[in-house]
Phi, psi and omega in degrees: 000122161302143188282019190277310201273041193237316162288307142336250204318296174330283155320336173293312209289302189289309176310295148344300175308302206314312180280351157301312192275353192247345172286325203237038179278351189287315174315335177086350166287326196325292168343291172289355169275298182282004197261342181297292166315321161308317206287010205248305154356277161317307177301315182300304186314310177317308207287274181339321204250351142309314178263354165271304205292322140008298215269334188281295140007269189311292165337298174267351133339270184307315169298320180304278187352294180304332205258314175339293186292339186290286173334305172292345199257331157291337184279341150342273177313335192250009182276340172256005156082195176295353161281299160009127230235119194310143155303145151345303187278357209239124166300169172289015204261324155126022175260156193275319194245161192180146226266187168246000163295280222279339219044041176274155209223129159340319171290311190287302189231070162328338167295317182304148159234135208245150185211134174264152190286127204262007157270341175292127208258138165113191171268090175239118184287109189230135183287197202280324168314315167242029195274342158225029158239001175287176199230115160347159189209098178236149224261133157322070223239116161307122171260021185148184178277170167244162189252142193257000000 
């Protein structure tokens, strides 16, 4: 159930008292049934219109804020065109993965898939072909002096 008719029915219900407590004021409760009911209203509606705009404030701030800085960081990024300097991760062809055998690319064969070799000392990239048929990139390791 949605909270507008939750808030309908709430407001029915209390309108039903009201017109209750002004039906049956000749008994001396009425009065105090509605003057009860009224005062119960009022807080609350006060309490909404105290705290929203507060709450709204802060809220569409902190959002200007967010989109603001979202805005300067494209516009950064889209301010030198094609002089603008490739990310790290990205080769000159502009692709992020590229095998280090066939040299083949994400771009070049989109079917392919690339995973670096978790025996290999460096970063090395290989596509699903030649990822357990390449030959290791292992570090020179000395096994001592030698004696001359």
């Amino acid at each position: 159930m949605k909270g507008k008719w939750l808030v309908f029915i709430t407001l029915g219900m209390d309108l039903f008292l009201v017109i209750q407590g002004f039906l049956t004021s000749s008994a001396g409760y009425g009065w105090i049934l509605v003057t009860m009911i009224v005062a119960a209203i009022l807080t609350v509606l006060l309490f909404l219109a105290l705290s929203r705009g507060k709450n709204q404030t802060v809220y569409n701030t902190k959002y200007a804020e967010k989109i603001r800085k979202a805005r300067q960081q494209a516009e950064r990024r889209n301010a030198s065109g094609n002089n603008a300097k490739q990310a790290p991760y990205m080769n000159a062809s502009g692709a992020r993965h590229c095998c280090t055998v066939c040299k083949r690319t994400e771009r070049t064969n989109p079917e392919l898939e690339f995973r670096y070799c978790s025996k290999c000392v460096g970063n090395y990239e290989y596509c699903s072909e030649h990822l357990y048929t390449h030959l290791h990139k292992l570090p020179n390791v000395t096994d001592g002096p030698t004696e001359t």
